[in-house]
N, C-alpha and C positions, 0 to 999 in steps of 0.2 A: 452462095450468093453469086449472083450473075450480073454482068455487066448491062447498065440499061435498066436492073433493078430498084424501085422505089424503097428507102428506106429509110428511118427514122432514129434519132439519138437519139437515143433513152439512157445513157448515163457515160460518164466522162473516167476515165481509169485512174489518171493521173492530173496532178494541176497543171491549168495550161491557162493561156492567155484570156482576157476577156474576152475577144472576139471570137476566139472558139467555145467558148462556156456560153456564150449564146445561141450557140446553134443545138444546145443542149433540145428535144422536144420537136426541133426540127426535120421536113421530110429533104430529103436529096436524091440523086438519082446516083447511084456507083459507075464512073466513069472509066475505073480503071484498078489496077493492083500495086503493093507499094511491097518491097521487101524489108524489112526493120532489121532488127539485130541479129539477125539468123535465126530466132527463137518462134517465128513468125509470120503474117502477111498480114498487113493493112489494107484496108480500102481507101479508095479516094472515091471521095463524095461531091457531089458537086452542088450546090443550091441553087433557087431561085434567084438570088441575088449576084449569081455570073461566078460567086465564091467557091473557094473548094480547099480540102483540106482532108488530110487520110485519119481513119479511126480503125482501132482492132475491131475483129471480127465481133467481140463479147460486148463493146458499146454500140452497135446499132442491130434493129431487127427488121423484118422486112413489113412494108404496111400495105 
């Protein structure tokens, strides 16, 4: 996945806030890279609505 890429949440790994459980379905654009526990890389996604918040690689796919 590339930066600039559209992409969409199609499922949540772990529980997490309401406000990110609503972006469940939704598309974002990946703005950037997050490094997590060492085990890893997250994206950071950005939405329409100026939000943004990182997801592993296996909950979002490209649309």
């Amino acid at each position: 996945m590339e930066i600039g890429q559209k992409v969409k949440v199609y499922r949540l790994r772990d529980r997490v806030s309401a406000p990110i459980a609503k972006k469940l379905g939704q598309v974002g654009v990946i703005q950037g890279y997050k490094v997590t526990d060492g085990k890893g890389i997250g994206v950071v996604v950005q939405f329409e609505d100026n939000s943004s918040t990182w997801f592993f690689e296996d909950e979002i796919k490209p649309v």
